[in-house]
C-alpha positions, 0 to 999 in steps of 0.5 A, a space after each residue: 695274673 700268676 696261677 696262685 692268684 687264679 687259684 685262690 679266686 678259684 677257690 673263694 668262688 667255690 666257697 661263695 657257691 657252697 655257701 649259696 647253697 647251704 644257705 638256700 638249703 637251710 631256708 629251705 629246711 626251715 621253711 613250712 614246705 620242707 616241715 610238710 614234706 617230712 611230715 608226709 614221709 614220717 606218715 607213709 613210713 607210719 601209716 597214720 596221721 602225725 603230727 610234726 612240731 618242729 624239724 632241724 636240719 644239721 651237717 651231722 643229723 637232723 631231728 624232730 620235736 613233739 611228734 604225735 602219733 594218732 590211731 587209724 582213722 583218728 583226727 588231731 582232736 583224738 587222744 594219741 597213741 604216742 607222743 615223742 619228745 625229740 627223735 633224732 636221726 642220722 640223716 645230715 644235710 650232705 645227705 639230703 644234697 646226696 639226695 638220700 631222704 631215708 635214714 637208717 637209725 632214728 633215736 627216739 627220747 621221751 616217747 609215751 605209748 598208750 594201748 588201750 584194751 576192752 574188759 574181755 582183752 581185745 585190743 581196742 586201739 585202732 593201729 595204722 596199716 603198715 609202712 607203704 610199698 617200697 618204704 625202707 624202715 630205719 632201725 628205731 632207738 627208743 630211750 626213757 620212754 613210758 608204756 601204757 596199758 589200758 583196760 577197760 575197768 581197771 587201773 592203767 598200768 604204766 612201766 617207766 625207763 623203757 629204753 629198747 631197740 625196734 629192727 626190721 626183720 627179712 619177713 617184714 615182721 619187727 623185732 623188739 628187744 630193750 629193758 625197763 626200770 620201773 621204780 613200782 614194777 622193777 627192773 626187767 628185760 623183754 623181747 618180742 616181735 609185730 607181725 607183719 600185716 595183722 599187727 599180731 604182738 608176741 611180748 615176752 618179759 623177764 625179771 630174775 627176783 621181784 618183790 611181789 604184792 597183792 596190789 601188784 598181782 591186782 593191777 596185772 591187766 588180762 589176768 581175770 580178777 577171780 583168780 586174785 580173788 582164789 589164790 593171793 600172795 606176797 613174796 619174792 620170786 622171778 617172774 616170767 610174763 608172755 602175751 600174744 594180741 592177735 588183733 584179727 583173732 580171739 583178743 589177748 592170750 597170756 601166762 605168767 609164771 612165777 617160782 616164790 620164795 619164802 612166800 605167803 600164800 593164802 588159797 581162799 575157796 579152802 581157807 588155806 594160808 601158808 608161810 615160807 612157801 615155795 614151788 611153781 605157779 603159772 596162770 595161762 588163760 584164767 587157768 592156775 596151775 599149782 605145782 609142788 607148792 609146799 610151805 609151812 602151815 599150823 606149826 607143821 607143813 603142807 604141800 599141793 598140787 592143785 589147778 583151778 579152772 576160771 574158764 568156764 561157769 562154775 569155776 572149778 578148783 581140783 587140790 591134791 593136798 598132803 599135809 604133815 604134823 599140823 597142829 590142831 589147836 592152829 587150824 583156822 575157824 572156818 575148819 571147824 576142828 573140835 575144839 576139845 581135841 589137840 594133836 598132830 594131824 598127817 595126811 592127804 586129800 583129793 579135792 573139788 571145789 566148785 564156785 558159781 555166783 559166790 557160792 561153793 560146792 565141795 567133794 573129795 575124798 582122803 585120809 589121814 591120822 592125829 597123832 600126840 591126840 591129848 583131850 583138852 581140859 584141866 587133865 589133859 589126858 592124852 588118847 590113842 592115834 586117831 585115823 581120820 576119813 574125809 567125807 563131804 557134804 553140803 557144809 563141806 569137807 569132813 573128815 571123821 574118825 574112822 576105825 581100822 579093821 584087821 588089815 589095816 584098812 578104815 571101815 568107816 566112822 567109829 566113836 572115841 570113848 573119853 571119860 566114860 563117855 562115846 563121843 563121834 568127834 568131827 574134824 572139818 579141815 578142809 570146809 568150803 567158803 
């Protein structure tokens, strides 16, 4: 036999064998105890109980199709906290043979994630204990995945298009890192990180212009319903959003911070609508904080700092207001401007508002002056500047005309004199609900 033909048999002896082999390892990937061993492996890295659909095995990567994620302590009868289409990895059938059994990335298509939270903002899911001891973490890929957030008495929250990518750090915590392309909600980026062992969540999500509506700011979970109720808008503005769930603490803490732009604003407790407003909002645990927000309002401008306090009974709203040129006759209803005066009113006030069981309370205290003042009727005669002083009382806030002594101070209420007559006119502008 010359050494040609030896090494040819050699070698068709080598391929039979090879081939042996990759066919049992196939049959045995296909078989119900391959499927059962991934499955037990999928759960030790979970932590929780999976559910497995289908596994394939291939010389450049393996996946599996239709996983289900449970809660801890859940049966395959209970909703899921996750369901995943295909996840892909890059562990080969040579890789097997090698004997390496964990993969370093896995791709993850078609995952929808559901957290569930109770009314006050704890978070109700029950999340799986973490990977066991020794149990390396691939680095996971999410793509076209679907979140949900769910509160109790309030709509479900879902952000479509999130593609993402979940890496192990050296503390044990995961980072979190990807975007989202919601058609209702917008484009956004975000970043954040779950602890290692508590399963504390610290999410930060960022869009740089957004379209916002009150239906938008009424679907938010965690922020409470009576700061929408108080102060309402619909504009453009970047948003910059933050959460922080501490499972073994006291539930959610969130802030969310937005800068509007040619916004309306309307401020309920003080009847307080405005055009074209800009300046800083941020609510940070059902505390609102007001900064510069200046706008125009009744043909001139106004401009507040304010913070209203939802943290406690009775709610309290604290406004430090200016307002510039505002025209009388413009004013809302609820103001209760007399309706026989017309002029420009300038000034400034420091008010509260206090509000418990749908009832208000107001107090404060200001200044300020109605110039161009013209009496209306068929003469239309126009009358001196007159300066104002805020009072309150059980109706609420008032501002009545006041009288200046010699140094230019107001001494109290004074009567205009019109057609013979002395009338006391009463400016109401900033009356409680």
């Amino acid at each position: 036999m010359t050494r040609r033909r030896r090494l040819l048999i050699l070698f068709l002896l080598t391929v039979l064998v090879i081939g042996t082999i990759i066919m049992g390892v196939r049959r045995y990937l296909a078989s119900q105890q391959f499927a059962g061993e991934v499955r037990t492996r999928v759960q030790a890295a979970y932590g929780g109980t999976v559910q497995v659909g289908s596994v394939e095995m291939g010389l450049a990567g393996g996946s599996l199709r239709d996983l289900t994620f449970f809660e801890a302590g859940d049966s395959l009868a209970d909703t899921p906290l996750a369901t995943v289409e295909e996840a892909d990895s890059d562990l080969s059938l040579w890789d097997l043979l090698l004997g390496r059994t964990l993969p370093k990335t896995v791709t993850v298509t078609g995952a929808v994630i559901r957290l569930r939270f109770a009314a006050d903002g704890q978070l109700t899911t029950r999340l799986p204990a973490r990977a066991a001891a020794g149990t390396e973490l691939p680095e996971i890929r999410l793509h076209k995945s679907v979140l949900l957030l769910c509160q109790q008495g309030r709509p479900e929250m879902t952000l479509h298009d999130v593609d993402a990518t979940l890496r192990p750090s050296a503390s044990g915590a995961l980072r979190l890192e990807g975007t989202l392309a919601d058609r209702y909600w917008g484009n956004w980026s975000f970043a954040g990180t779950l602890g290692p062992g508590t399963h504390a969540v610290a999410l930060d999500l960022k869009t740089p212009r957004l379209h916002i509506t009150q239906a938008m700011l009424d679907a938010l979970p965690f922020v409470s319903p009576g700061v929408w109720e108080q102060v309402q808008f619909e504009g453009d503005s970047p948003v910059d959003l933050s959460f922080r769930v501490d499972p073994g603490g006291d539930g959610v803490h969130y802030r969310v911070a937005l800068e509007p732009e040619a916004t309306k604003v309307h401020v309920k407790s003080i009847d307080l609508h405005a055009d074209e407003t800009r300046g800083k909002v941020v609510i940070e645990d059902k505390l609102v904080h007001l900064e510069r927000v200046r706008g125009q309002a009744a043909q001139g401008q106004i401009e507040t700092t304010a913070r209203l306090d939802f943290r406690a009974i009775p709610d309290r709203l604290r406004f430090a207001i200016r307002v510039t040129r505002m025209l009388l006759s413009n004013l809302p209803a609820s103001w209760r401007v007399p309706r026989q005066v017309d002029g420009r009113l300038t000034g400034k006030a420091d008010l509260l508002v206090t509000i418990q069981n749908g009832k208000s309370r107001t107090d404060g205290e200001g200044d300020g002056v109605v110039d161009e003042a013209r009496l209306k009727g068929p003469l239309n005669p126009r009358i001196p500047s007159i300066p104002l002083r805020l009072r309150a009382d059980e109706k609420g806030f008032h501002f009545a005309p006041a009288h200046r002594d010699m140094r230019g101070g107001s001494t109290g209420q004074a009567p205009i004199h019109c057609r013979g007559e002395k009338r006391l006119l009463l400016v109401e502008p900033l009356a409680g609900d």
